[in-house]
DORO-342978 format. One record per residue (C-alpha): residue in three letters; y negated, z negated, x negated. Coordinates in nm, 4 decimals, decimal comma. Each point is the difference from the previous one (the first is absolute). Example, Ala and Ser with C-alpha at 12.3 -4.5 7.8 and 13.67 -1.06 7.14 Angstrom:
% residues 2
<node><resn>ALA</resn><y>0,4500</y><z>-0,7800</z><x>-1,2300</x></node>
<node><resn>SER</resn><y>-0,3440</y><z>0,0660</z><x>-0,1370</x></node>
***
This chain:
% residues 106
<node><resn>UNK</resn><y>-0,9297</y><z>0,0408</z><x>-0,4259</x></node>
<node><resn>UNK</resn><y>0,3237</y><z>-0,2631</z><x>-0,0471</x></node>
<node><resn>UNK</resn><y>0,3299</y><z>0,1099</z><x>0,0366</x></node>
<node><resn>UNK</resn><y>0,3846</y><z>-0,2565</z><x>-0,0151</x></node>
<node><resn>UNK</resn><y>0,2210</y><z>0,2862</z><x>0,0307</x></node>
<node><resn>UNK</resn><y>0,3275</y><z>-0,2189</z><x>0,0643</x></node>
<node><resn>UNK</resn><y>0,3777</y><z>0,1423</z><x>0,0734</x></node>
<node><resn>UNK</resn><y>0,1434</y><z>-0,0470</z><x>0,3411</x></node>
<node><resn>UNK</resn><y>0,3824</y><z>0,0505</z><x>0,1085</x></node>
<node><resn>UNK</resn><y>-0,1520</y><z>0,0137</z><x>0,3666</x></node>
<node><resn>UNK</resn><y>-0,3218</y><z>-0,1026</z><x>0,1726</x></node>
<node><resn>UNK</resn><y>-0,1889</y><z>0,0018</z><x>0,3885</x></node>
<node><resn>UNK</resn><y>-0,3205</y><z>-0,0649</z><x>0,0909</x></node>
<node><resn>UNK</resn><y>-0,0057</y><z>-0,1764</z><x>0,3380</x></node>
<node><resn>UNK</resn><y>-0,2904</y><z>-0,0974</z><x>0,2339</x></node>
<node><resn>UNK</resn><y>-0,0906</y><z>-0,3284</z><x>0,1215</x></node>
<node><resn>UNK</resn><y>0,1772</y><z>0,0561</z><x>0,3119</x></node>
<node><resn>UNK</resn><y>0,3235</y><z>0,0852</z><x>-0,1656</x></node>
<node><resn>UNK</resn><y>-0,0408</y><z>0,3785</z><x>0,0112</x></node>
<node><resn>UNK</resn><y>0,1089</y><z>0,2403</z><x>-0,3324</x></node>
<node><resn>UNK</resn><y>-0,2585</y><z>0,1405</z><x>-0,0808</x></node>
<node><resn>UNK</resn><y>0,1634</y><z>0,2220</z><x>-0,3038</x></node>
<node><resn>UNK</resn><y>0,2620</y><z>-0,0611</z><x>-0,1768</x></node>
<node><resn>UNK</resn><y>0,1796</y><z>0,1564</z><x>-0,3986</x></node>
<node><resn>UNK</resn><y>0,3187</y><z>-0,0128</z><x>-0,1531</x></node>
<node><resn>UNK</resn><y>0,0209</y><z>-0,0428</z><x>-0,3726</x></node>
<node><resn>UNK</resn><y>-0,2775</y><z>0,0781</z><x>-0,1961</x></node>
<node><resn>UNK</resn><y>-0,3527</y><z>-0,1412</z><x>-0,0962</x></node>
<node><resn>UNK</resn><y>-0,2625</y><z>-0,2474</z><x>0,2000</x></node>
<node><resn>UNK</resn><y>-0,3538</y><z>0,1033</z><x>-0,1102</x></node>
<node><resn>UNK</resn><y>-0,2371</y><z>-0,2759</z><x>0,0097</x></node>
<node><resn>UNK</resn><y>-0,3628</y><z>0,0970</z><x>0,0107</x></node>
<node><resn>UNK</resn><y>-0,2934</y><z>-0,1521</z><x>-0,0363</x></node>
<node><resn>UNK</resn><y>-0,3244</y><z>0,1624</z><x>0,0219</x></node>
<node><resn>UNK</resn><y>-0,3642</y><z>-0,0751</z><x>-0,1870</x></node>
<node><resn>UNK</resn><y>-0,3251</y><z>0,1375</z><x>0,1499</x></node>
<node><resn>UNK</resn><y>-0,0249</y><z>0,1877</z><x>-0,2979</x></node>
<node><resn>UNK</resn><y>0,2677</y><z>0,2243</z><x>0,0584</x></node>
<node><resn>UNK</resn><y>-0,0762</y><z>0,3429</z><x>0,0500</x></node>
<node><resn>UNK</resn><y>0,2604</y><z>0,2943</z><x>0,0886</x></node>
<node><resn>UNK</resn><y>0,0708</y><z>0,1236</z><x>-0,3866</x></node>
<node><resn>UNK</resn><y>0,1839</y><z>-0,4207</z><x>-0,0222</x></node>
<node><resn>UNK</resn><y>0,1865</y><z>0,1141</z><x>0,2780</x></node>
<node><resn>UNK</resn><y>0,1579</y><z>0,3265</z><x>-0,1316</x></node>
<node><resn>UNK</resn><y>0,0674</y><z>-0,1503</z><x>-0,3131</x></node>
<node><resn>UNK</resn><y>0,1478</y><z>-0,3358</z><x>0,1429</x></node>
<node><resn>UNK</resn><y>0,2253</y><z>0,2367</z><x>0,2164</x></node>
<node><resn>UNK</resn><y>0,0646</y><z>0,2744</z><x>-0,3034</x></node>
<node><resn>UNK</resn><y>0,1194</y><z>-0,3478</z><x>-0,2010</x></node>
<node><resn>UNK</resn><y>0,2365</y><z>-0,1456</z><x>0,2969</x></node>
<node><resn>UNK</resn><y>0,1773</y><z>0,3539</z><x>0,0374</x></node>
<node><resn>UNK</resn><y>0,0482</y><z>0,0441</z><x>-0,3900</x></node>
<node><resn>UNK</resn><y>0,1001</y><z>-0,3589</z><x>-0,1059</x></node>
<node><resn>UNK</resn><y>0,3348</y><z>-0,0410</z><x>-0,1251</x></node>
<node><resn>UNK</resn><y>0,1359</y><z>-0,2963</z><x>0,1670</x></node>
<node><resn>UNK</resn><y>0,3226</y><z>0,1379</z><x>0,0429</x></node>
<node><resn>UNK</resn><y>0,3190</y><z>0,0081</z><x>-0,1981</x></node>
<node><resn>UNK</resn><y>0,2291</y><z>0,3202</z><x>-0,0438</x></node>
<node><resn>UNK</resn><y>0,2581</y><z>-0,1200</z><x>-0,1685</x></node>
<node><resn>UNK</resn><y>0,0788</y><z>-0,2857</z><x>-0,2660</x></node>
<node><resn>UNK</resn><y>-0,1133</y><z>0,2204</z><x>-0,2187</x></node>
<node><resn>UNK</resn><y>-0,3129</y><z>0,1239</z><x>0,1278</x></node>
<node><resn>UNK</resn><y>-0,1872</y><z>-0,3166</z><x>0,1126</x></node>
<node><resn>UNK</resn><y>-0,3175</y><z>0,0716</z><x>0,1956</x></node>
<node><resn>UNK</resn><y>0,0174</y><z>0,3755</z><x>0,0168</x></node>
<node><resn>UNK</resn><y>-0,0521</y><z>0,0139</z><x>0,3391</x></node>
<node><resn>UNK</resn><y>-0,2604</y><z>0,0210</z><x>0,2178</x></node>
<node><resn>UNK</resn><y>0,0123</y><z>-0,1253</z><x>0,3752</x></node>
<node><resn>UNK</resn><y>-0,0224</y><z>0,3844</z><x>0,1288</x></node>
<node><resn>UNK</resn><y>0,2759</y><z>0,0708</z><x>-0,2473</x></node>
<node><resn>UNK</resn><y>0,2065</y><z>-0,2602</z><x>0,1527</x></node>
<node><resn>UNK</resn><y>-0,0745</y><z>0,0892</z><x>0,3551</x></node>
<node><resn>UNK</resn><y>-0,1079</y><z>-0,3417</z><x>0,1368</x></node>
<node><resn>UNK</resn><y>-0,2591</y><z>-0,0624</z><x>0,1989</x></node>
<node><resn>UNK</resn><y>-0,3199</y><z>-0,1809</z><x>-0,0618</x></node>
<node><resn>UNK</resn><y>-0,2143</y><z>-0,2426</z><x>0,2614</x></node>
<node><resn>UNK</resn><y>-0,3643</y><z>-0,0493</z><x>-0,0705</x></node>
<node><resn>UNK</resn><y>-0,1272</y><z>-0,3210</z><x>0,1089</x></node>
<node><resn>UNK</resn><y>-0,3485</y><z>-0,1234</z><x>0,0060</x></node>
<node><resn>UNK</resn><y>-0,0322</y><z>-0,3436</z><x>-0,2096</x></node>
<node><resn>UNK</resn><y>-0,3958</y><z>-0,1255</z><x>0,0217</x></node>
<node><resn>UNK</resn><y>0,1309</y><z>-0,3044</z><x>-0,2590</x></node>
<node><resn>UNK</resn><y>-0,0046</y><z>0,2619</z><x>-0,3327</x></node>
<node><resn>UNK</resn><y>-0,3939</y><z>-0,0633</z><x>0,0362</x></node>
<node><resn>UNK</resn><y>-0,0168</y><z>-0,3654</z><x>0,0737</x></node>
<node><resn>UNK</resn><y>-0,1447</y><z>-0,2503</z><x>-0,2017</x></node>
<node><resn>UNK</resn><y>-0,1296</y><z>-0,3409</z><x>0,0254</x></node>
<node><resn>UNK</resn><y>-0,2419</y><z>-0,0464</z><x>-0,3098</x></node>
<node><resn>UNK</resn><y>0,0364</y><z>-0,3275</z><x>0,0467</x></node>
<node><resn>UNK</resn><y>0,0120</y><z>-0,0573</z><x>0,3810</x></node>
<node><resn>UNK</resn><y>0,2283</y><z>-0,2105</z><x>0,1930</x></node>
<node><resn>UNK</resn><y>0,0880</y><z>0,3594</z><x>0,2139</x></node>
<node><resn>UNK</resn><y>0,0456</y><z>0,3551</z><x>-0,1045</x></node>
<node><resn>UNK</resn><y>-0,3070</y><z>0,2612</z><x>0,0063</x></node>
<node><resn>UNK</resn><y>0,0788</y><z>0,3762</z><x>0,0848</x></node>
<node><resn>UNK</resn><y>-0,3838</y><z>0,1469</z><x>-0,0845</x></node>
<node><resn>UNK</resn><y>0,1953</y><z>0,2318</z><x>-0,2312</x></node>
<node><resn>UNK</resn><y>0,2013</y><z>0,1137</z><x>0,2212</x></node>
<node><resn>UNK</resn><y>-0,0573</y><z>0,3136</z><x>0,2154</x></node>
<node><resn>UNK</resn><y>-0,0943</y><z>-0,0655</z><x>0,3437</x></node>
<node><resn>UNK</resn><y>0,2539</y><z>0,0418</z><x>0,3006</x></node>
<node><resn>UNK</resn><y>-0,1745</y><z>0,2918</z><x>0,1856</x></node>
<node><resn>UNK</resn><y>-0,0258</y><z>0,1927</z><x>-0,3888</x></node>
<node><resn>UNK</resn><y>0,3748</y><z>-0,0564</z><x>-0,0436</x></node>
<node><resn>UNK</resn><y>0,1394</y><z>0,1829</z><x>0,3106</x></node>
<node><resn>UNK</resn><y>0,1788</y><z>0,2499</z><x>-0,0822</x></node>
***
């Protein structure tokens, strides 16, 4: 499992046709990408890792003390197939890695 945990002041996922599909305020973007080797134990921990990272400051004087549940922000998982690309020389990318669509429902 691959995970870009990036900061967001705001962010909405919208469909093709325009309609929000879900939508946070401030707090973190979860990008995940999935192998076919993952197995449930690299889920817990990936989750158990995204709750307790200190991304957060508390103060100037207390720089990444926080963790996003600390801070009360929310957090937006989002599916990103790309973490497990690769072209190994190719002129387009190859997901074999990757885990396959109908495995990744949630």
């Amino acid at each position: 499992m691959r995970v870009i945990i990036q900061k967001a002041a705001n962010a909405t996922v919208m469909s093709m046709d325009d309609m929000l599909i879900t939508a946070i305020g401030a707090g973190l973007i979860i990008w995940v990408g999935m192998s076919r080797r993952d197995k449930q134990a690299d889920i817990d921990f990936m989750v158990k890792h995204v709750l307790n990272y200190k991304i957060y400051h508390q103060d100037e004087e207390n720089p990444w003390s926080k963790t996003v549940v600390e801070s009360d922000e929310d957090i937006l998982c989002l599916s990103e197939v790309t973490l497990y690309s690769s072209n190994m020389g190719k002129d387009k990318p190859l997901f074999h890695n990757a885990i396959d669509t109908e495995s990744a429902r949630v």
